[in-house]
Backbone and ligand atoms as CSV (ligand in chain L), in Angstrom:
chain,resi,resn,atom,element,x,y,z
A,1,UNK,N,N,55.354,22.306,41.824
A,1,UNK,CA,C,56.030,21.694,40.662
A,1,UNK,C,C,56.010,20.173,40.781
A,2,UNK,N,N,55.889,20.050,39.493
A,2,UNK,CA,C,55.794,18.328,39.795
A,2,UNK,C,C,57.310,17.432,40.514
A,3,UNK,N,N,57.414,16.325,40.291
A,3,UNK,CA,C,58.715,15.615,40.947
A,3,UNK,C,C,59.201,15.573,39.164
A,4,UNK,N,N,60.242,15.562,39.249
A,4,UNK,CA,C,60.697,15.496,37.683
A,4,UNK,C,C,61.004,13.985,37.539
A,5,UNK,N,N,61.136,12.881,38.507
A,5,UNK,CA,C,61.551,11.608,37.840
A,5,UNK,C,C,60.347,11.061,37.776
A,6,UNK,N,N,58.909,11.638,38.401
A,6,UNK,CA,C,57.656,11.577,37.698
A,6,UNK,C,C,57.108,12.108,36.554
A,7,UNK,N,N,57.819,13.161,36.237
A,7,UNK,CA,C,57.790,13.943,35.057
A,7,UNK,C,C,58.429,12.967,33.901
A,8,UNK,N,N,59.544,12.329,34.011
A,8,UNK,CA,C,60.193,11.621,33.722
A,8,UNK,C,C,59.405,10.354,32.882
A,9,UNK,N,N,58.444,9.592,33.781
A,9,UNK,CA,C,57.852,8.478,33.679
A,9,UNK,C,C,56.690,9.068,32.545
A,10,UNK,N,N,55.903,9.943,33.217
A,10,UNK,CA,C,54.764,10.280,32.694
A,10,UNK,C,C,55.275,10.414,31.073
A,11,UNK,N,N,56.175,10.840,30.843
A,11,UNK,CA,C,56.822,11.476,29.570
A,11,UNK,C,C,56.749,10.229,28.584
A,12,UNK,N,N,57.478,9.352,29.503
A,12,UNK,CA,C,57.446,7.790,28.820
A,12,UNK,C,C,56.173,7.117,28.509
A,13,UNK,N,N,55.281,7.387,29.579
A,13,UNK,CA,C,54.213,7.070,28.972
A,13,UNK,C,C,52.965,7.539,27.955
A,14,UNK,N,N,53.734,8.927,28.049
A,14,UNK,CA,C,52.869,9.772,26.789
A,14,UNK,C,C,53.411,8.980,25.450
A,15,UNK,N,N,54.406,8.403,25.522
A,15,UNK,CA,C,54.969,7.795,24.281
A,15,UNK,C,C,54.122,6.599,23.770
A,16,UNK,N,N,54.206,5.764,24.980
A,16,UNK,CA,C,53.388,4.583,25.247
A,16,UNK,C,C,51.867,4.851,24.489
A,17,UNK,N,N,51.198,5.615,25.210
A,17,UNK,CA,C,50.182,5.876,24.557
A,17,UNK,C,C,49.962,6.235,23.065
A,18,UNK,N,N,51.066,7.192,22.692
A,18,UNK,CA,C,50.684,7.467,21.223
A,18,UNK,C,C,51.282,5.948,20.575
A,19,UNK,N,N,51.918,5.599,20.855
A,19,UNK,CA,C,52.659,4.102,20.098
A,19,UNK,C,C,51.326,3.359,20.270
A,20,UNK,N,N,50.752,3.207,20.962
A,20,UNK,CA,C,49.312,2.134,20.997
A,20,UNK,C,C,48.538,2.505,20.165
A,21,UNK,N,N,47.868,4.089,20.229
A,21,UNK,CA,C,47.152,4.744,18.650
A,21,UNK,C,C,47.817,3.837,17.709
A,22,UNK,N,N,49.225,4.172,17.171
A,22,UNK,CA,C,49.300,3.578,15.932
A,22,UNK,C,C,49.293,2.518,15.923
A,23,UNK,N,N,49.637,1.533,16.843
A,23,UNK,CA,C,49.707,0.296,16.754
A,23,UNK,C,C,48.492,-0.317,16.148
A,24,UNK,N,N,47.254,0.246,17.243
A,24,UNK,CA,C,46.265,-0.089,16.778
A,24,UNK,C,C,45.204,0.375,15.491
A,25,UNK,N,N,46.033,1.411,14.680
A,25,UNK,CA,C,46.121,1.963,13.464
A,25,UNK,C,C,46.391,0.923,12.485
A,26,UNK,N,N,47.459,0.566,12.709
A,26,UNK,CA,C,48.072,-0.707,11.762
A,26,UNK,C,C,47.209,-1.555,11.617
A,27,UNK,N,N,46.884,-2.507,12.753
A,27,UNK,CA,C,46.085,-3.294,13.213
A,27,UNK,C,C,44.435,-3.188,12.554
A,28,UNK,N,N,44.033,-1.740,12.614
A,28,UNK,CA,C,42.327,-1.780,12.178
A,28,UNK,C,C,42.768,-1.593,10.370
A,29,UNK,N,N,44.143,-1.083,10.033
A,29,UNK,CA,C,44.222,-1.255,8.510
A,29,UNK,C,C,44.191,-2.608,7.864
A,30,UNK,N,N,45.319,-3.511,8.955
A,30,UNK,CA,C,45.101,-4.783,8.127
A,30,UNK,C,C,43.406,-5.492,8.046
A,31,UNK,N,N,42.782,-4.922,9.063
A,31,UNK,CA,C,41.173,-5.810,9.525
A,31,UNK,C,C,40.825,-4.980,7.966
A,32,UNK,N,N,40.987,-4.142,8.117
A,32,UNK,CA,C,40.228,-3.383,6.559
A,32,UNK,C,C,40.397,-4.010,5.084
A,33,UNK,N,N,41.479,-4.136,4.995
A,33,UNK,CA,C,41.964,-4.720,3.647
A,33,UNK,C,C,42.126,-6.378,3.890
A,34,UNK,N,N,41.590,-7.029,4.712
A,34,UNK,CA,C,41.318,-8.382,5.133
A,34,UNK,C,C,39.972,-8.768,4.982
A,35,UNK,N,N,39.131,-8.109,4.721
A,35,UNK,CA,C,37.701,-7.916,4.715
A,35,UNK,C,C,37.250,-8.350,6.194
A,36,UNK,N,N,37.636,-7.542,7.492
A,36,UNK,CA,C,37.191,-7.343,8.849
A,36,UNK,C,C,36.320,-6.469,9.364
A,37,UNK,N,N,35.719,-5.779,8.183
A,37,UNK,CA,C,35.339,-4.330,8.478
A,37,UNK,C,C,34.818,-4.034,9.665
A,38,UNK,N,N,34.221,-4.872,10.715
A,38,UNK,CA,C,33.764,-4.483,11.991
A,38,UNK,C,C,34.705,-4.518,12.879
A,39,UNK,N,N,35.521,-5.529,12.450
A,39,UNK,CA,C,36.970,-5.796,13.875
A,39,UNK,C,C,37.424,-4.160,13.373
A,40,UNK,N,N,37.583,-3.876,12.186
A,40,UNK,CA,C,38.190,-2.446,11.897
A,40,UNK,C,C,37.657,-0.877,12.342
A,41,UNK,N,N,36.580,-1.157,12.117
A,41,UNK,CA,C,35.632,-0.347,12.788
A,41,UNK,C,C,36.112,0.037,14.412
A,42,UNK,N,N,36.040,-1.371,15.292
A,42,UNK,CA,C,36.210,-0.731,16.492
A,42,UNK,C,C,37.842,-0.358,16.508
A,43,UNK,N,N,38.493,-1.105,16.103
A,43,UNK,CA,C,40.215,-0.667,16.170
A,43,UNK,C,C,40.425,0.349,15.683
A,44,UNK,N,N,39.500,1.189,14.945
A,44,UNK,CA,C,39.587,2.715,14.569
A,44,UNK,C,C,38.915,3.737,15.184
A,45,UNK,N,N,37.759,2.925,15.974
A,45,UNK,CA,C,37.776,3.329,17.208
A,45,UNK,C,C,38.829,3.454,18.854
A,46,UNK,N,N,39.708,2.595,18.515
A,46,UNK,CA,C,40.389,2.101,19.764
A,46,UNK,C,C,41.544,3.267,19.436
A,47,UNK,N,N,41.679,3.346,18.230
A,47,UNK,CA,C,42.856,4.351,17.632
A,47,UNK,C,C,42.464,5.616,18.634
A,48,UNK,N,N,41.203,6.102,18.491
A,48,UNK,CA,C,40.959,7.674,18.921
A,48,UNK,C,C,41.758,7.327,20.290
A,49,UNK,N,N,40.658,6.235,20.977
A,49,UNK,CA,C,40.802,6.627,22.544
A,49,UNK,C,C,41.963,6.465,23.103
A,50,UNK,N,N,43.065,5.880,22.551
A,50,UNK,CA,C,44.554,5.806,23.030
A,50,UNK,C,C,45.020,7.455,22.812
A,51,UNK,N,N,44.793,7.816,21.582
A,51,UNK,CA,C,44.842,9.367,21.662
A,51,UNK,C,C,44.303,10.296,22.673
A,52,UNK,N,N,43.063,9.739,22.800
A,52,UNK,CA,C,42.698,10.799,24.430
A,52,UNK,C,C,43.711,10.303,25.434
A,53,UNK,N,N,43.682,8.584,26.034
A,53,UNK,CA,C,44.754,8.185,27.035
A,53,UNK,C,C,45.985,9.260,27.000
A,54,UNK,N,N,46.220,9.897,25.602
A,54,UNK,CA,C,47.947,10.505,25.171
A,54,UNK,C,C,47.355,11.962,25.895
A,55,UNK,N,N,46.280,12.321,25.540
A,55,UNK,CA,C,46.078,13.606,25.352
A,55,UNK,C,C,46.044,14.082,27.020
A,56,UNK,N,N,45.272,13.355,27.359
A,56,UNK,CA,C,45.375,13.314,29.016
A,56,UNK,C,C,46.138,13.471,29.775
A,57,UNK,N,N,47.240,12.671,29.143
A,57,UNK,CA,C,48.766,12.714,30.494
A,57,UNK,C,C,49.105,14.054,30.150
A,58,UNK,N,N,49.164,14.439,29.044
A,58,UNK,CA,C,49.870,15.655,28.231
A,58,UNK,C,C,49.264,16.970,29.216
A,59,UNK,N,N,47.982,17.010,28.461
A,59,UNK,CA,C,46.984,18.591,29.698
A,59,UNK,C,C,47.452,18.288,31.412
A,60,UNK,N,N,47.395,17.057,31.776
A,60,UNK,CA,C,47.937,16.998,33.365
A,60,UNK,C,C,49.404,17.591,33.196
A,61,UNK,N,N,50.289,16.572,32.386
A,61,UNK,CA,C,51.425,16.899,33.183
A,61,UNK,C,C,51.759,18.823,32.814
A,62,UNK,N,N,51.428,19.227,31.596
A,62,UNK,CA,C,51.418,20.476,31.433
A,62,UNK,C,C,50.856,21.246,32.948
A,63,UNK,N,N,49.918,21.198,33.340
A,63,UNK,CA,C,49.258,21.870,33.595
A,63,UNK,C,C,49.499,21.660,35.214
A,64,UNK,N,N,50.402,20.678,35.804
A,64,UNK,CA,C,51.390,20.583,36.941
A,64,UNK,C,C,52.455,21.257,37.243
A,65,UNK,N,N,52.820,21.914,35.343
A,65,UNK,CA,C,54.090,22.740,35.899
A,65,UNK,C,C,54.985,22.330,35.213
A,66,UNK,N,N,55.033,20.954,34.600
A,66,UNK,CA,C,55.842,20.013,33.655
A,66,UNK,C,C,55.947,20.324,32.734
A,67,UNK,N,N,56.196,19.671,31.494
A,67,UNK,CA,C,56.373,19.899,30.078
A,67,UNK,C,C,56.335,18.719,29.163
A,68,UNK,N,N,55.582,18.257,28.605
A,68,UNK,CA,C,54.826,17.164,27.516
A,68,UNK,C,C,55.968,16.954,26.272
A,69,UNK,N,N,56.787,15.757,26.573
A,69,UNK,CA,C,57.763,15.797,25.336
A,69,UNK,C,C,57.563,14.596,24.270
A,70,UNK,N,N,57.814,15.192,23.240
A,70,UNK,CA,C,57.316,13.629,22.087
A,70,UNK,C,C,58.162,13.230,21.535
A,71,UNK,N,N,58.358,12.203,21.562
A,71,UNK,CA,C,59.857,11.384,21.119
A,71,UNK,C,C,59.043,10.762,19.508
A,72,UNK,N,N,60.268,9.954,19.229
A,72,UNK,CA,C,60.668,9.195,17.525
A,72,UNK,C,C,60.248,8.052,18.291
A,73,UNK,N,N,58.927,7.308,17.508
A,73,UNK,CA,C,57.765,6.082,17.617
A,73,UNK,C,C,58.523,4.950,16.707
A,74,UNK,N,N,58.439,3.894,16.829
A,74,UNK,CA,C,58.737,2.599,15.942
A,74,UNK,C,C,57.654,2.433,15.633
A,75,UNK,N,N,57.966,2.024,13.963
A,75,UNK,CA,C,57.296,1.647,13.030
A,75,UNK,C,C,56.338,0.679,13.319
A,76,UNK,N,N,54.663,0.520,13.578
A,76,UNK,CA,C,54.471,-0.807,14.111
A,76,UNK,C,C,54.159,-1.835,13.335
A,77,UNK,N,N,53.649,-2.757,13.599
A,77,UNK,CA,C,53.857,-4.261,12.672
A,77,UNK,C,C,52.343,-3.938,12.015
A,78,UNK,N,N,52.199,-4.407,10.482
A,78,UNK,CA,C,51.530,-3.728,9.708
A,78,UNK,C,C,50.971,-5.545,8.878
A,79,UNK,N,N,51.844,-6.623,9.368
A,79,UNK,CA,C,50.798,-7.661,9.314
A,79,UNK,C,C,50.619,-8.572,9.951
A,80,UNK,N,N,49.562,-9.654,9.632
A,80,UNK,CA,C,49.006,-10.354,10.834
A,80,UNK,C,C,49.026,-11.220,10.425
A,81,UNK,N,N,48.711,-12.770,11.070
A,81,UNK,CA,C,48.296,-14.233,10.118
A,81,UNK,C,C,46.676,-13.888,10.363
A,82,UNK,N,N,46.305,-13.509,11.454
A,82,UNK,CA,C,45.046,-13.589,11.714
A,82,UNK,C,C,44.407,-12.448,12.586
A,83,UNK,N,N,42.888,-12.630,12.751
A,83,UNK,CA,C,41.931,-12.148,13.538
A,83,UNK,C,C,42.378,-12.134,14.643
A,84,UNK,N,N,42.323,-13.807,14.891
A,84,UNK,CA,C,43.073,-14.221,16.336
A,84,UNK,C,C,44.188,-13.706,16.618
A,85,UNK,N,N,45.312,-13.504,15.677
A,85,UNK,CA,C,46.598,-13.143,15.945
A,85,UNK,C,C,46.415,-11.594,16.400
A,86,UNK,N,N,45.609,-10.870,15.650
A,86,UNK,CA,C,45.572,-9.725,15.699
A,86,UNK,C,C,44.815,-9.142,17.577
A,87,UNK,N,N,43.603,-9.632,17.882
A,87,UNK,CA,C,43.338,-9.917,19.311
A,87,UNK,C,C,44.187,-10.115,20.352
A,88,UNK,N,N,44.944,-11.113,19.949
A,88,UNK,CA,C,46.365,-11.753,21.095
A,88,UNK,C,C,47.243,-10.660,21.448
A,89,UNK,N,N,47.412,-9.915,20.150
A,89,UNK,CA,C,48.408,-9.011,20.150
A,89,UNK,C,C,48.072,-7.590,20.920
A,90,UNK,N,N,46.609,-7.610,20.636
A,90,UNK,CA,C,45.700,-6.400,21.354
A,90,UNK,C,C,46.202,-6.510,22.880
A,91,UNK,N,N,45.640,-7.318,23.222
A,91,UNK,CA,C,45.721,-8.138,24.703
A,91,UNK,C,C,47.072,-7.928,25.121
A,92,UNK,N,N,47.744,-8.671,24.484
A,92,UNK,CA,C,48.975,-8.324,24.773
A,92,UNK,C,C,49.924,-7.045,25.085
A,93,UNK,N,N,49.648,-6.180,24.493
A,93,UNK,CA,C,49.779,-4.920,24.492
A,93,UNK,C,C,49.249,-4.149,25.501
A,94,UNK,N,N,47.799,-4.369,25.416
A,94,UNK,CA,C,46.930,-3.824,26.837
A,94,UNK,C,C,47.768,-4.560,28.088
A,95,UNK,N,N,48.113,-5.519,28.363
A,95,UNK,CA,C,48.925,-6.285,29.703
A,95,UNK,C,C,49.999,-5.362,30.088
A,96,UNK,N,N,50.907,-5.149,28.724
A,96,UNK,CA,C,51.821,-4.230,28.945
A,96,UNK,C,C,52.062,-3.267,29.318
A,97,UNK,N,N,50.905,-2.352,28.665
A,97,UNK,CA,C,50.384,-0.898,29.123
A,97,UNK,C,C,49.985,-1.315,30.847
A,98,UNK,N,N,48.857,-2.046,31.062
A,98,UNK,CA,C,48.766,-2.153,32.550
A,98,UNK,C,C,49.702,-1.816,33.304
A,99,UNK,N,N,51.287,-2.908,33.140
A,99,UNK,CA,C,52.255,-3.173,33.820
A,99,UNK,C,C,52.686,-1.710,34.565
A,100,UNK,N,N,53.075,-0.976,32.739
A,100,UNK,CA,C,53.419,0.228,33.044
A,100,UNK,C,C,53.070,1.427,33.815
A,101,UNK,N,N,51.202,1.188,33.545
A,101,UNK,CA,C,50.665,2.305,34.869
A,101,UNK,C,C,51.448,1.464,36.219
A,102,UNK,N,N,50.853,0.624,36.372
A,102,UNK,CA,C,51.273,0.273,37.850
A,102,UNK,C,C,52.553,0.389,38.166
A,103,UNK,N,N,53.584,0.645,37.477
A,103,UNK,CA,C,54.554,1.225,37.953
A,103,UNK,C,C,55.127,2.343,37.835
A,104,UNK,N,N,54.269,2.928,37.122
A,104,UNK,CA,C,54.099,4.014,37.279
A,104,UNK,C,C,53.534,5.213,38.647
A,105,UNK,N,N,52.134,4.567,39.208
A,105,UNK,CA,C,51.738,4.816,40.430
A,105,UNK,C,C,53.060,4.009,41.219
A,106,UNK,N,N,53.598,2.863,40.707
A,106,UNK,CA,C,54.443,2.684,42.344
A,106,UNK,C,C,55.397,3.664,42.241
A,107,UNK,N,N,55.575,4.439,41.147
A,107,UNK,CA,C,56.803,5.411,41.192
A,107,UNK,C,C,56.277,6.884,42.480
A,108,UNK,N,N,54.883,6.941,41.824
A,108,UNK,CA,C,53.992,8.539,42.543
A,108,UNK,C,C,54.002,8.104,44.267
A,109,UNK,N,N,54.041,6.613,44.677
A,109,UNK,CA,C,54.148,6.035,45.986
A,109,UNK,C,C,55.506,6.407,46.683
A,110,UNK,N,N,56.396,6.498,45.863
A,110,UNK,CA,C,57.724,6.194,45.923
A,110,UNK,C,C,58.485,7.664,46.332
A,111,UNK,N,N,57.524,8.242,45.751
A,111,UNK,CA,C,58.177,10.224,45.499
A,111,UNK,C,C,57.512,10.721,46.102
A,112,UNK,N,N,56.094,10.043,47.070
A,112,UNK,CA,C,55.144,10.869,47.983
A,112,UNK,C,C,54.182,11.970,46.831
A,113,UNK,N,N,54.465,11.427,45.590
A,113,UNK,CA,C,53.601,12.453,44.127
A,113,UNK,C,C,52.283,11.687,44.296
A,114,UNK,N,N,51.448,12.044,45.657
A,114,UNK,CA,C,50.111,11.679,45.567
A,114,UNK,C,C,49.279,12.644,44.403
A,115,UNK,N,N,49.207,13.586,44.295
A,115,UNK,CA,C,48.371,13.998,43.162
A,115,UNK,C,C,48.614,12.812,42.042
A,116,UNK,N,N,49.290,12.924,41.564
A,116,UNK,CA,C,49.767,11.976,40.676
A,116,UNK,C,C,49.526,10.622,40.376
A,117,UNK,N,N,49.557,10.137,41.672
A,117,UNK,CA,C,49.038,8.990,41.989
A,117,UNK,C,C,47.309,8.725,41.813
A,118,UNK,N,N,46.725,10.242,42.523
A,118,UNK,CA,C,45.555,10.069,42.294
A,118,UNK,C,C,44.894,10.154,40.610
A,119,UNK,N,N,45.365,11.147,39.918
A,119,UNK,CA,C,45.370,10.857,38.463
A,119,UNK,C,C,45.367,9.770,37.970
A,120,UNK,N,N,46.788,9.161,38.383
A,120,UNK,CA,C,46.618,7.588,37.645
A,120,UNK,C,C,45.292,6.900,38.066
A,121,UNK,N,N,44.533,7.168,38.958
A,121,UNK,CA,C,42.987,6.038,39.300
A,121,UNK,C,C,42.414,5.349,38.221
A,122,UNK,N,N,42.912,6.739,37.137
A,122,UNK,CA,C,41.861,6.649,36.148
A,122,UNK,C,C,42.114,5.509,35.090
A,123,UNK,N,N,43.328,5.719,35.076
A,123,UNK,CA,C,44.414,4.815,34.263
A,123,UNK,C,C,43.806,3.708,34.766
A,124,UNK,N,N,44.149,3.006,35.903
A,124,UNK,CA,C,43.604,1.884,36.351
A,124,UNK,C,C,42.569,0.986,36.449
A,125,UNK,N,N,41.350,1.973,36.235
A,125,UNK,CA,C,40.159,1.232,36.239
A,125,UNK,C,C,40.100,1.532,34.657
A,126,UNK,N,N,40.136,2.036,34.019
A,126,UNK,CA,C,40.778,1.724,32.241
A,126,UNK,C,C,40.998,0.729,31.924
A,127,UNK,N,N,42.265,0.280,32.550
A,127,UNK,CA,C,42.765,-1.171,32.097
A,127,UNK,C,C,42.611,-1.981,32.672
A,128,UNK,N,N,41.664,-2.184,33.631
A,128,UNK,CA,C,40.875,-3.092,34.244
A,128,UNK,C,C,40.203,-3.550,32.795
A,129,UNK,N,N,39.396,-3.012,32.753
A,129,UNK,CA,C,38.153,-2.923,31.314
A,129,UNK,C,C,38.636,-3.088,30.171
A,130,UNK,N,N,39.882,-2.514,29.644
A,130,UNK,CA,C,40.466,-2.511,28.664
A,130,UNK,C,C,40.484,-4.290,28.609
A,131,UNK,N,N,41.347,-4.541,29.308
A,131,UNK,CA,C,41.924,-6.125,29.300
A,131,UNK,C,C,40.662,-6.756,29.082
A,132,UNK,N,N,39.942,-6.805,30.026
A,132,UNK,CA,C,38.543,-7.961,30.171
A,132,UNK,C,C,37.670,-7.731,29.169
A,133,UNK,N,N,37.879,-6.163,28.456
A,133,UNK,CA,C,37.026,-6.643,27.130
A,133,UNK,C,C,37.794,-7.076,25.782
A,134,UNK,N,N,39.209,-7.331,25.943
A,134,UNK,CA,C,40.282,-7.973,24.922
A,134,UNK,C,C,39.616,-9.352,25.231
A,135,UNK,N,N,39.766,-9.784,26.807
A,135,UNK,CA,C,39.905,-10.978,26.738
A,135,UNK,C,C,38.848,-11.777,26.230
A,136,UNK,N,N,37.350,-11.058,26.444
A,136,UNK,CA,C,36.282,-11.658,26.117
A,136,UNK,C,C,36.227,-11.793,24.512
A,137,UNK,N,N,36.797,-10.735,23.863
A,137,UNK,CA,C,36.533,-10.662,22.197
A,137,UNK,C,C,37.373,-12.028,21.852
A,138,UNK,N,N,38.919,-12.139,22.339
A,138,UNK,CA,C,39.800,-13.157,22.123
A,138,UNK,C,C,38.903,-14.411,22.409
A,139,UNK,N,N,38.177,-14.561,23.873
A,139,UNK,CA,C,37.919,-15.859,23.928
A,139,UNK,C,C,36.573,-16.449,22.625
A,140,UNK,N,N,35.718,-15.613,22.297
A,140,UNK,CA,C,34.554,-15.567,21.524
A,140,UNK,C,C,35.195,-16.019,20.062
A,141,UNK,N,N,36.523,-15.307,19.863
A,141,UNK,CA,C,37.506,-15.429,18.362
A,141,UNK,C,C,37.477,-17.113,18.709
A,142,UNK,N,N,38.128,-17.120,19.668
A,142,UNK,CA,C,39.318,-18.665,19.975
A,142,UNK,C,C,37.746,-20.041,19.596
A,143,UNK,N,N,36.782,-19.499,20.206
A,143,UNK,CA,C,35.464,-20.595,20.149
A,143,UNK,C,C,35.016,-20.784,19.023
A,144,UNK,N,N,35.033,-19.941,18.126
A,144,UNK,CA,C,34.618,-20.351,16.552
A,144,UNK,C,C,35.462,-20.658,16.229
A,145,UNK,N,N,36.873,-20.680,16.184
A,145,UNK,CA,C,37.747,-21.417,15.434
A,145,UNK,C,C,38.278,-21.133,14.100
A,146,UNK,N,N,37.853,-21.643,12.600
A,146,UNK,CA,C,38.042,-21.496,11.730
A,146,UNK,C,C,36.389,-21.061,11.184
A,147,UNK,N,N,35.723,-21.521,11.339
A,147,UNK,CA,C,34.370,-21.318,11.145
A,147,UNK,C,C,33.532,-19.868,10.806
A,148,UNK,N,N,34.036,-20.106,8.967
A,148,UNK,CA,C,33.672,-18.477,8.775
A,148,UNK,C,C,32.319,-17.811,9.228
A,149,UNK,N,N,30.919,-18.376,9.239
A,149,UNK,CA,C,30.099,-18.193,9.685
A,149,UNK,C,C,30.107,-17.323,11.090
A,150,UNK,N,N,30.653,-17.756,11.674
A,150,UNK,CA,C,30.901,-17.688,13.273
A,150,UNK,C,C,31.755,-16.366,13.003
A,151,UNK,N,N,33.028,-16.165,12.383
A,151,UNK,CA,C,33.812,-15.355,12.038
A,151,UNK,C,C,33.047,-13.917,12.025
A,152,UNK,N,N,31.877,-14.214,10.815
A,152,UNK,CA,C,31.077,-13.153,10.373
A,152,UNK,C,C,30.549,-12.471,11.197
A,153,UNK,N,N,29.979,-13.251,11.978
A,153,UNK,CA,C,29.065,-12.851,13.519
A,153,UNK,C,C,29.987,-11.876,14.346
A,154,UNK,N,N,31.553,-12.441,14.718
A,154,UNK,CA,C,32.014,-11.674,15.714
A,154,UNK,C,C,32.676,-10.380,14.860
A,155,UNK,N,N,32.703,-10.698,13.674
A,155,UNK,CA,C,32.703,-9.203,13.319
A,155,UNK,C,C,31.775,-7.963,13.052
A,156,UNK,N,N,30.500,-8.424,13.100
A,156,UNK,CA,C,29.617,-7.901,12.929
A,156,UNK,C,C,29.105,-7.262,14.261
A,157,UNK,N,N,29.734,-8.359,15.408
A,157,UNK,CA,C,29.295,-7.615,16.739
A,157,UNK,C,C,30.547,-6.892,17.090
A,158,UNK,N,N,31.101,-6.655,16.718
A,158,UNK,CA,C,32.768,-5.755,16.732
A,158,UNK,C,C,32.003,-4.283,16.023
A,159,UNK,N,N,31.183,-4.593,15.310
A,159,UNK,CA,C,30.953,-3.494,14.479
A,159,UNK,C,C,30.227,-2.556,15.658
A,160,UNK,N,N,29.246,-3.193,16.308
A,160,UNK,CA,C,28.166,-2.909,16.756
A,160,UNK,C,C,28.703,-2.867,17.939
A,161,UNK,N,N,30.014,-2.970,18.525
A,161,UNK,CA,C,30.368,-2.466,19.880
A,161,UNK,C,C,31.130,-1.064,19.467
A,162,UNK,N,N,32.001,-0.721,18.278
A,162,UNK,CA,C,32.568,0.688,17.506
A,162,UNK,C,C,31.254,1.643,17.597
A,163,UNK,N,N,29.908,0.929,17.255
A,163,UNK,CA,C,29.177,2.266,16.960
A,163,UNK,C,C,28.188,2.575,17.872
A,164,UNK,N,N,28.270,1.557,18.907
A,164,UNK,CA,C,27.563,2.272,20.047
A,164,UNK,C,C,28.317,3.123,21.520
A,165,UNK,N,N,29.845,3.300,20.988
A,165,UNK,CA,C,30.691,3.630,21.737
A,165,UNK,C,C,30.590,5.374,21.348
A,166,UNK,N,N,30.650,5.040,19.724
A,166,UNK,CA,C,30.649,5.947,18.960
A,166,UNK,C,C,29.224,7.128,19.482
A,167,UNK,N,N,27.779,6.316,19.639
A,167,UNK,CA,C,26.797,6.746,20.274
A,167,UNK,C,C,26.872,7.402,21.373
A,168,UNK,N,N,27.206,6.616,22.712
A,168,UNK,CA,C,27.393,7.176,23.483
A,168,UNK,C,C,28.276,8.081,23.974
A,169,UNK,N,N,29.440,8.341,22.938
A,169,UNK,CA,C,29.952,9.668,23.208
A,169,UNK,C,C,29.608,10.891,22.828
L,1,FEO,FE1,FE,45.758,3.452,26.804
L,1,FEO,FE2,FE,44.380,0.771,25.801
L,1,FEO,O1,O,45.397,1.705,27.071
């Protein structure tokens, strides 16, 4: 049986995860009706895979012996000033999520819940990647500036990172 104040955490973070889906739901709606269609593209991509991140903890912790509970989500923020704003906020979010695995594994350290611990690996080298490819899109946003031209481009390669993700799955 699992440790239940790991059961506990994991639970919290099944939340975490589905709250990021929508977040980033919101987020690829405003790119849509902003005329972003590629930033939207991948953020409707980013939508699925927070859903697998959800779906994941869920089949583990089930399948430990636990029980997968879904709580009442806050509404998430549905506008932006910007591209940029909208990136920052990505980033931002991904930092957060990080925080949370990692203390999460320091919890599985804490309770001797090495299985658990080993699960999270996965989590980890996730948001390794997760972050460093926020940060690179943010820094590429931050270098064009206002410069719609430039704008066009990084949405167009936003497009073309959604559909080769899309490919290779
Ligand atoms: Fe589930 Fe983007 O972290």
């Amino acid at each position: 049986m699992i440790n239940p104040k790991v059961e506990t955490a994991l639970n919290e973070q099944i939340k975490k995860e589905e709250h990021s889906s929508r977040l980033y739901l919101s987020m690829a709606i405003w790119c849509e009706v902003n005329g972003y269609p590629g930033a939207a593209a991948f953020l409707y991509d980013h939508t699925d895979e927070e859903r697998l991140h959800q779906m994941k903890f869920v089949h583990y912790l089930n399948d430990r012996g636990g029980k997968s509970v879904l709580f009442a989500l806050e509404q998430p923020e549905g506008d932006y000033e910007s591209l940029k704003d909208v990136f920052e906020q990505v980033l931002e979010h991904e930092e957060y999520i990080t925080e949370s695995i990692n203390n999460l594994y320091g919890l599985t350290v804490e309770e001797k819940e090495y299985t658990t611990g080993n699960f999270l690996q996965w989590y980890i080298t996730e948001q390794i990647e997760e972050e460093s490819l926020m940060r690179t899109i943010l820094d590429k946003i931050s270098l064009v500036g206002n410069d719609k031209s430039g704008m066009f481009h990084i949405d167009k390669e936003l497009e073309t990172m959604a559909t080769n993700k899309e490919t290779a799955a």
